[in-house]
C-alpha positions as CSV (number, residue, x, y, z in Angstrom):
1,X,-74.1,-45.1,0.5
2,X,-71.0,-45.1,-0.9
3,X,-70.3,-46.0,-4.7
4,X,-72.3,-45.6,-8.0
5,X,-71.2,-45.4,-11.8
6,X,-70.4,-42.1,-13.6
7,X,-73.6,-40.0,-14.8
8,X,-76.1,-42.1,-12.2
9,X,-77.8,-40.0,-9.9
10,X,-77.0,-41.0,-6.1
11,X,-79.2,-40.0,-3.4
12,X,-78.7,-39.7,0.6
13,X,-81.1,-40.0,3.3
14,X,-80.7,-38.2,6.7
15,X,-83.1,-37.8,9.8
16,X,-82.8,-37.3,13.4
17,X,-84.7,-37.6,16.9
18,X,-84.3,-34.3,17.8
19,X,-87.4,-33.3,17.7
20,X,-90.1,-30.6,15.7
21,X,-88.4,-28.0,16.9
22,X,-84.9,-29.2,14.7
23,X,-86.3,-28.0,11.1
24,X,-83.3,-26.4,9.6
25,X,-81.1,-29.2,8.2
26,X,-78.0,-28.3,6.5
27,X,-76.0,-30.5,3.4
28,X,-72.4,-30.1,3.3
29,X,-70.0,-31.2,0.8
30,X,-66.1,-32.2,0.9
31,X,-63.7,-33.0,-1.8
32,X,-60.6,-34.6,-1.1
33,X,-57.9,-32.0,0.5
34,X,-60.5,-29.3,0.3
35,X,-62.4,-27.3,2.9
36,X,-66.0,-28.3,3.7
37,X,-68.6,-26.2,1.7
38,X,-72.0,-25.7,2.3
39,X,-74.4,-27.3,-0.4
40,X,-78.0,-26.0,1.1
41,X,-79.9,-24.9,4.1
42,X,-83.3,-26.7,3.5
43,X,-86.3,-26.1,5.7
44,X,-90.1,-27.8,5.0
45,X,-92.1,-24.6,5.2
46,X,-89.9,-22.4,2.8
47,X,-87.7,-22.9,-0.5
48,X,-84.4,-24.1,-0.1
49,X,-81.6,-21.8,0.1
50,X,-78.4,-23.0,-2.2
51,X,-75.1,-21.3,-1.4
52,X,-73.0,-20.1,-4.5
53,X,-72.0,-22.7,-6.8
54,X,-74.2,-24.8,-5.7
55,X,-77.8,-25.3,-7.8
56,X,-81.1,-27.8,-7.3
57,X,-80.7,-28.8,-10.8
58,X,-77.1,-30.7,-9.7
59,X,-77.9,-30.9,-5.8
60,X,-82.2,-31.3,-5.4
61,X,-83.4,-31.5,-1.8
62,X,-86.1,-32.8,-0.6
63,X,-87.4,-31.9,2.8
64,X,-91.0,-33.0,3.8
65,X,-91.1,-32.5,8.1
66,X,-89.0,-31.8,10.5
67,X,-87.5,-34.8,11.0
68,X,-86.5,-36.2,7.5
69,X,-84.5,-34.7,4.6
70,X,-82.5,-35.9,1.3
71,X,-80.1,-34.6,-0.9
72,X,-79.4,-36.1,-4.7
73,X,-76.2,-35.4,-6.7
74,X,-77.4,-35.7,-10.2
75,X,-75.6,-37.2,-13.5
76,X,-72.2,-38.1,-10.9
77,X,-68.8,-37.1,-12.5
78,X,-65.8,-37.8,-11.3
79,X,-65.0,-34.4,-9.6
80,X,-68.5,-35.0,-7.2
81,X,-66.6,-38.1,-5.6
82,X,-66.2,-37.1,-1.9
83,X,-68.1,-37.0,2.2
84,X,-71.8,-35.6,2.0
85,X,-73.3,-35.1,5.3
86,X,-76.1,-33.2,7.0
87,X,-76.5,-31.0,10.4
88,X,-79.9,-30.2,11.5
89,X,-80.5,-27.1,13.7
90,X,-83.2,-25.4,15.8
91,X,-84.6,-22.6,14.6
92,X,-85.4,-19.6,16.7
93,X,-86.8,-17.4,14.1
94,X,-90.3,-18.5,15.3
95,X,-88.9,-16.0,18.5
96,X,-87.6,-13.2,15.9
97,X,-89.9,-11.0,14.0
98,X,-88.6,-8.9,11.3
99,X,-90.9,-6.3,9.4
100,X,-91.9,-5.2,6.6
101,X,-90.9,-7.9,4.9
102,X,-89.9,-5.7,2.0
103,X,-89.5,-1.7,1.2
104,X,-90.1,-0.2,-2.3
105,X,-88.5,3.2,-1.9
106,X,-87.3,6.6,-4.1
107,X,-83.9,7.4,-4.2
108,X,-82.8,10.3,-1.2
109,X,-85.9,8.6,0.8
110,X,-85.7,7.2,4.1
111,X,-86.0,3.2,5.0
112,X,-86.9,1.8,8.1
113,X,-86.8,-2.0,9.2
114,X,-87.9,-3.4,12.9
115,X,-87.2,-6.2,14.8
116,X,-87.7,-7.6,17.6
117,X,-87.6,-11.2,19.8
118,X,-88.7,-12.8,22.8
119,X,-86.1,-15.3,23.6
120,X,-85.0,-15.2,27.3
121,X,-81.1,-14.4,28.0
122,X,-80.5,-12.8,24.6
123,X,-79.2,-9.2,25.1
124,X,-78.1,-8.4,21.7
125,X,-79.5,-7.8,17.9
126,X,-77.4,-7.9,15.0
127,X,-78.3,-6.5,11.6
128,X,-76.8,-7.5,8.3
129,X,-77.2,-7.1,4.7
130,X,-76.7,-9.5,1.8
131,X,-75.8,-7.5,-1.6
132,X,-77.5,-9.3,-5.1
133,X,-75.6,-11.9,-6.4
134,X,-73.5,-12.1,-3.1
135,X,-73.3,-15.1,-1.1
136,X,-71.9,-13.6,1.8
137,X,-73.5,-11.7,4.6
138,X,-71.8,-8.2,6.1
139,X,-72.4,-7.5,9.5
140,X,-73.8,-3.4,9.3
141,X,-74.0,-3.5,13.4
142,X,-75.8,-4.7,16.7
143,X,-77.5,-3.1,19.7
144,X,-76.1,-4.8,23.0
145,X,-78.5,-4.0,25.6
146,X,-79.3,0.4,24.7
147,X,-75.4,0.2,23.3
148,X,-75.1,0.7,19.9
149,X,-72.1,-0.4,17.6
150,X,-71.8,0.4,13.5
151,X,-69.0,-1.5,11.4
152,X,-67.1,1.8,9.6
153,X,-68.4,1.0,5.8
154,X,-72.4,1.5,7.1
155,X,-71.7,4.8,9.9
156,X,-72.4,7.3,6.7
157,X,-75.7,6.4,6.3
158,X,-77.2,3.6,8.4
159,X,-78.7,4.0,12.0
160,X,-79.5,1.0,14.2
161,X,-81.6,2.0,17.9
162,X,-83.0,-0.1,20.0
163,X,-82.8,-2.4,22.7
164,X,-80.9,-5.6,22.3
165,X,-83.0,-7.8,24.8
166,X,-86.2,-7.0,22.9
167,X,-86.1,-4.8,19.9
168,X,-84.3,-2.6,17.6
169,X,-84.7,-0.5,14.4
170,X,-82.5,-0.5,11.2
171,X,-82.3,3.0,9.2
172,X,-81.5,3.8,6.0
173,X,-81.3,7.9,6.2
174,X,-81.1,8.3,1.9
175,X,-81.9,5.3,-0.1
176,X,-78.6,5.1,-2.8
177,X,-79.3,2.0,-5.7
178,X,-76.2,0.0,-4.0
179,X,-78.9,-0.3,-1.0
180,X,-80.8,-2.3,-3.1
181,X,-80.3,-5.8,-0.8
182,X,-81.7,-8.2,2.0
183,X,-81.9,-7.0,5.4
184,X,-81.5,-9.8,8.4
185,X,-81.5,-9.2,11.7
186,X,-80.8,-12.1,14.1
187,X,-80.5,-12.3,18.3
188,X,-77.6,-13.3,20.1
189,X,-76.7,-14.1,24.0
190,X,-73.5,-11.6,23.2
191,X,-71.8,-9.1,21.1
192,X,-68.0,-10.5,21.6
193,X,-67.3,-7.7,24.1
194,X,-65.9,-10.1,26.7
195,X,-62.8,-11.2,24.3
196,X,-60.4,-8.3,23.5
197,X,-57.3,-8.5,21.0
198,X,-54.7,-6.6,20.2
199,X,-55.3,-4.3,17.2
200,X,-52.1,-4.7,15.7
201,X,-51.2,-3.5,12.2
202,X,-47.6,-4.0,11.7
203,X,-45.5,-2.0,9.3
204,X,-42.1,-3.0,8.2
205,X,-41.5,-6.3,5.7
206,X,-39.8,-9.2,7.4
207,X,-40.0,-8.5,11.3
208,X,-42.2,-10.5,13.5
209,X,-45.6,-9.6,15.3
210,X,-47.2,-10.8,18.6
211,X,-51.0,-10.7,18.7
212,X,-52.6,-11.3,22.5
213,X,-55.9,-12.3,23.3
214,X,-58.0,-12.0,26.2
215,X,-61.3,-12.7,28.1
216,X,-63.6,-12.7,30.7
217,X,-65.7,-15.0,30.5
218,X,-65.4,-18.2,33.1
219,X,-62.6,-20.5,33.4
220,X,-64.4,-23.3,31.2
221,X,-63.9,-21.1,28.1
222,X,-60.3,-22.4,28.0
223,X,-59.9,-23.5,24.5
224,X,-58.7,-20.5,22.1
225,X,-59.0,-20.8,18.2
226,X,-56.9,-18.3,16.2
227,X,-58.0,-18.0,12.2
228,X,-56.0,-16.1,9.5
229,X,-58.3,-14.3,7.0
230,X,-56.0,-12.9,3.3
231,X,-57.8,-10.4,0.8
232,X,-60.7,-12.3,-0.8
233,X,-60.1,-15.4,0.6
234,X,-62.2,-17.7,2.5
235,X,-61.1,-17.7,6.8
236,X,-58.4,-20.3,8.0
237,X,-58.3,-21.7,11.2
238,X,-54.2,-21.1,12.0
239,X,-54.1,-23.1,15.2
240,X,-56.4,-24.6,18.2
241,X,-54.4,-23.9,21.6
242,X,-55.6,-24.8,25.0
243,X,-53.3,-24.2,28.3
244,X,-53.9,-28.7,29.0
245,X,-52.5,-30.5,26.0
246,X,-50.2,-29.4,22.5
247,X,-51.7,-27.0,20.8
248,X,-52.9,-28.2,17.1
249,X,-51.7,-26.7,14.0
250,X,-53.5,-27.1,10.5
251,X,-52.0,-28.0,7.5
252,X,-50.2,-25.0,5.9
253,X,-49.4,-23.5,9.4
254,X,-46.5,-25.0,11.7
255,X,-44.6,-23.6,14.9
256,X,-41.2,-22.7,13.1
257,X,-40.3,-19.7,11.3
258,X,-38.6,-21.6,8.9
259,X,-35.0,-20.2,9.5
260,X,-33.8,-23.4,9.8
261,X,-34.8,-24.9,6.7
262,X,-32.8,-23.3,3.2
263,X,-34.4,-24.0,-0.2
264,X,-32.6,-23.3,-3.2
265,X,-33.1,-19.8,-4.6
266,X,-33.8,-20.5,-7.6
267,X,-35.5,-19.2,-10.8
268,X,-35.6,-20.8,-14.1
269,X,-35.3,-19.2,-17.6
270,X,-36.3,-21.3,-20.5
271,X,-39.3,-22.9,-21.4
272,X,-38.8,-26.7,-21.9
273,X,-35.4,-26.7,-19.3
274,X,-35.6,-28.7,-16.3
275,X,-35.2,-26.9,-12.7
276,X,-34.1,-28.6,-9.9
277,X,-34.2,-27.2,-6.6
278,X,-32.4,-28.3,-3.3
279,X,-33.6,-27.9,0.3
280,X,-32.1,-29.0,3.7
281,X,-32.5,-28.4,7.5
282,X,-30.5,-28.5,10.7
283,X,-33.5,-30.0,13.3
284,X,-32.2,-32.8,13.7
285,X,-32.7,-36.5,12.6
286,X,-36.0,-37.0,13.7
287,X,-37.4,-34.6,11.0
288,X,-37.0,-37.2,8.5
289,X,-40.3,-36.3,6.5
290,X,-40.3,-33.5,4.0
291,X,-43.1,-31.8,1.8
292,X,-42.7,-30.0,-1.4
293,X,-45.5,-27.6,-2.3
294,X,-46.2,-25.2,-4.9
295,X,-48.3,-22.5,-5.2
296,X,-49.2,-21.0,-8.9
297,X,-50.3,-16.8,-9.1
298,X,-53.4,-16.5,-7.3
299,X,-54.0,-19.8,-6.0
300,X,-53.8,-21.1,-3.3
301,X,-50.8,-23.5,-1.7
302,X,-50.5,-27.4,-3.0
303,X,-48.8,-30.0,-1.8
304,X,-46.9,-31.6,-4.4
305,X,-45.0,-35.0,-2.6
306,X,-44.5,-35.6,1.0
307,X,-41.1,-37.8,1.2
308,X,-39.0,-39.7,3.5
309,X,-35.8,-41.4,3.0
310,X,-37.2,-45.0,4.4
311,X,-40.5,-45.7,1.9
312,X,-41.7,-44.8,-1.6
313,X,-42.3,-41.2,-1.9
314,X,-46.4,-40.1,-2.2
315,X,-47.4,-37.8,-4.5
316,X,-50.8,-35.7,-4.3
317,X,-53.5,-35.9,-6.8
318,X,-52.5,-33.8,-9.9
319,X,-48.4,-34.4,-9.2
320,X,-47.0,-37.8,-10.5
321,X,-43.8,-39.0,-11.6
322,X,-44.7,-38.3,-14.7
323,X,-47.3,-36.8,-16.7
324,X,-49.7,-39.6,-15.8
325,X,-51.3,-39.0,-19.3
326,X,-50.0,-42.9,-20.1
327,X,-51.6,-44.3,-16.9
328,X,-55.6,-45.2,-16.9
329,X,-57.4,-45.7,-14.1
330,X,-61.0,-46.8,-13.5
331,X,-63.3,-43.9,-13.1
332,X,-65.4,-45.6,-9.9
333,X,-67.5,-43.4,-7.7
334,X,-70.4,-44.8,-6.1
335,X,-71.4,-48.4,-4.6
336,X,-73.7,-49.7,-1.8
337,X,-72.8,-50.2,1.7
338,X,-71.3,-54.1,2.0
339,X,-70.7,-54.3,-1.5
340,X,-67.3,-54.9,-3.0
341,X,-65.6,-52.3,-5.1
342,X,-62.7,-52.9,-7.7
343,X,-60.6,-50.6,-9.7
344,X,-58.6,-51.4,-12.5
345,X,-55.1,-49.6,-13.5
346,X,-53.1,-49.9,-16.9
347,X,-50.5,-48.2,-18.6
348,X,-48.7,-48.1,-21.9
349,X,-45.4,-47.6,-21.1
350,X,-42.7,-50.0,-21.7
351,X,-42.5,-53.8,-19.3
352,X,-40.1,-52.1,-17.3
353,X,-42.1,-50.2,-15.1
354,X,-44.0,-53.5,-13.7
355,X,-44.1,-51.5,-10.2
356,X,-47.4,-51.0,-9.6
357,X,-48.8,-48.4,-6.6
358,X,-51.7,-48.1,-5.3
359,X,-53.1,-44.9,-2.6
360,X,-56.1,-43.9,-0.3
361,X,-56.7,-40.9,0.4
362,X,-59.7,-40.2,3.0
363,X,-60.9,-36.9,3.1
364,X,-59.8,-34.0,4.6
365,X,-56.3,-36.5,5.6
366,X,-53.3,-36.9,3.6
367,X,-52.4,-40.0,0.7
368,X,-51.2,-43.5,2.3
369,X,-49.6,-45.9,0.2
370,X,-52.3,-49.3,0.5
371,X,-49.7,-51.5,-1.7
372,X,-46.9,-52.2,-3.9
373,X,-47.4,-54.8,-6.1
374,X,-45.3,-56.5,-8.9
375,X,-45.8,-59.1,-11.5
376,X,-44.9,-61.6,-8.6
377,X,-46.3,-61.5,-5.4
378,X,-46.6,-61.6,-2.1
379,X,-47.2,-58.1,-2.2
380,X,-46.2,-55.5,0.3
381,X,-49.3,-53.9,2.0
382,X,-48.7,-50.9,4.2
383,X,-49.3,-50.7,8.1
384,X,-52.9,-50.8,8.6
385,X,-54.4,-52.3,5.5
386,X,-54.3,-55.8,4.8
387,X,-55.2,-58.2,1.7
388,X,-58.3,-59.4,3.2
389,X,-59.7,-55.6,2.9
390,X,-57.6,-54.6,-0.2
391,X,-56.8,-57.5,-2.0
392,X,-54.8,-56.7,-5.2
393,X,-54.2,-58.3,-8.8
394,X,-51.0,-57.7,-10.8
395,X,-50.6,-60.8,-13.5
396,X,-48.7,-58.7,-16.3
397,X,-46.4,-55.5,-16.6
398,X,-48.8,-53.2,-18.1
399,X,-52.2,-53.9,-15.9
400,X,-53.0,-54.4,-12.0
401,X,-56.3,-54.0,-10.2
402,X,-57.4,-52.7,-6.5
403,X,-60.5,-53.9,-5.1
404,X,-62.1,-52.6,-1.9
405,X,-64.4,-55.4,0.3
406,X,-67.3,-55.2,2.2
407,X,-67.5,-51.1,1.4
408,X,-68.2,-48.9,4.8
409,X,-68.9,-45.1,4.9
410,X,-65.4,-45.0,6.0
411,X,-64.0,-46.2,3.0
412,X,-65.0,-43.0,1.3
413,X,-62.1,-40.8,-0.5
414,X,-60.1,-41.3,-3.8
415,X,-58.2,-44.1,-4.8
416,X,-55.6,-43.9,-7.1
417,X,-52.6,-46.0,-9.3
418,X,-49.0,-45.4,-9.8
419,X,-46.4,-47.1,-11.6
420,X,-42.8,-46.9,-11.3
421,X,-39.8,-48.2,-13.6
422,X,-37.6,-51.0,-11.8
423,X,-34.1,-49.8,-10.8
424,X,-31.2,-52.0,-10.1
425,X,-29.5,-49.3,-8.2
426,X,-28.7,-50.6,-4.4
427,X,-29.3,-48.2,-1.8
């Protein structure tokens, strides 16, 4: 499913072959140029488990056996539009055993939690604890085998013992009212002692550091993922890097330093003024594309345009031209797979911006340009969509239309107008 009209309620169906065994299955959400977010974790023994921001009054679940599940995005607004997909899992907790399943205790007074596990091959229990009104869980330590690790925030006043290939006991030596939170343990085939990195903290502003890691596990673990973690933000993967092909950067992350590209230093004064700022490189021709981002005081990076000198420059969602607030678009969402999907575009500008754009962008991928389109065709359609599967409509100045055939789940994403004044200028 793909389309429906704002504030109907659209509902997905998933299941699998997996087997009884595969009850856990997980609903994701992703917007458009956003990271994927876990909706809920739904089994069909236990209530669901929402993650924050997230409720079953906007997302219900349904999940009757093992096999089947569905997820419902009530009352659909605009911002929902994006890819919802599920993940099943098997669940091994049948194997773990946890207990009591809850502790009432005074203040100064001890708190003890067991568990333990009969799954072959996993040497290693992990304890964590999940503060109220926190979504995430902190690691407090693990047993590997007899050996015992603590993270430094838990060493005061938590004890874990045990074994790690079959049991292990959590300890709270004084109760304090900040205990007050769940307890999980969980097994695992390892602690992470076979991987070792450099614990580098560097010190002075604007030199470089080198970070190496290492392992020793087999010569099939040759893929190496490196992730960038900033003060209350969400993990970033940086780069995936193995020793056979180019290593893959992520947007936001790129192999140069960027001393070789000057921007304009500049800093504007008055409200109202327009700021104009200038940036240039020396790699070479073949780095004809540029992007412009911004990034406001405690948010996080946007890209504003990506530009070339050969085609029509494409602007993100929430950058245009202009303001946009004279430009109307079609608030579309949801249709059914096959079905045809149109979108209309008009503006109230004057008849001489009869240059009309129109943009896909697929999640999780950056804006292409589908078609310009005048008051007199043929159009021009980009490389790799066609009229047949976009045909477009533009029979005045002010209005155009956009409409999407024969809809399939990879026609999912935002679709958006733009209109542009005609120039005479030659280039």
């Amino acid at each position: 499913m793909l389309w429906k009209y704002q504030d109907d309620n659209a509902t997905m169906e998933c299941s699998h072959t997996k087997g009884s065994a595969y009850r856990q299955m997980y609903w994701y959400q992703q917007l458009p140029v956003q990271n994927m977010k876990q909706i809920v974790l739904t089994t069909a023994y236990s209530p669901h488990e929402y993650e924050q921001g997230f409720n079953k009054e906007k997302f219900p679940a349904q999940k009757k056996d093992a096999e089947t599940g569905s997820l419902t995005v009530n009352k659909l607004q605009p911002e929902d539009s994006g890819v919802y997909f599920c993940a099943v899992n098997v669940s091994l907790s049948k194997d773990v055993h946890q207990d009591p399943p809850s502790i009432l205790g005074n203040p100064q007074s001890p708190a003890t939690i067991n568990c333990n596990h009969s799954i072959s091959g996993y040497y290693t229990i992990l304890w964590y604890q999940k503060r109220i009104g926190d979504s995430a869980l902190k690691l407090i330590g693990y047993v590997y085998y007899t050996s015992v690790t603590l993270e430094d925030e838990f060493k005061d006043h938590f004890r874990v013992s045990g074994d790690g290939s079959k049991e292990s006991e959590l300890q709270v030596q004084k109760l304090q009212p900040e205990d007050s939170s769940s307890y999980y343990c969980a097994a695992s085939l390892t602690d992470g002692s076979d991987v070792t990195q450099t614990p580098l903290l560097w010190t002075i502003e604007s030199q470089s550091a080198t970070m190496s890691c290492s392992h020793t596990k087999d010569d099939n673990h040759n893929q190496m993922y490196w992730y960038q973690q900033l003060p209350g933000q969400n993990m970033k993967l940086i780069v995936f890097t193995t020793t056979y092909s180019a290593h893959q950067y992520e947007k936001d992350f790129s192999l140069t330093d960027g001393n070789d590209v000057t921007q304009t230093p500049l800093l504007w004064t008055n409200e109202s003024q327009s700021a104009t700022m200038s940036c240039s490189h020396t790699k070479g021709t073949s780095y004809d594309q540029m992007y412009w981002y911004q990034q406001l005081p405690g948010q996080n990076m946007k890209l504003i345009v990506f530009t070339t000198a050969y085609s029509a420059h494409q602007y993100e969602k929430g950058f245009s031209l202009t303001n946009g607030s004279d430009v109307t678009q079609t608030p579309l969402l949801w249709m059914f797979q096959g079905q045809s999907g149109t979108m209309n575009c008009s503006h109230t500008k004057d008849a001489t911006y009869f240059q009309m754009y129109w943009y896909q962008q697929l999640p999780g991928q950056n804006m292409k340009l589908i078609v310009f389109t005048t008051s007199s065709p043929p159009y021009q359609y980009e490389k790799g969509f066609s009229e047949e599967k976009f045909p477009a409509e533009k029979k005045n100045a002010q209005t155009g239309s956009l409409t999407v055939k024969k809809l399939q789940p990879e026609d999912s994403g935002v679709y958006f107008c733009a209109v542009s004044q005609h120039s005479d200028a030659s280039d």
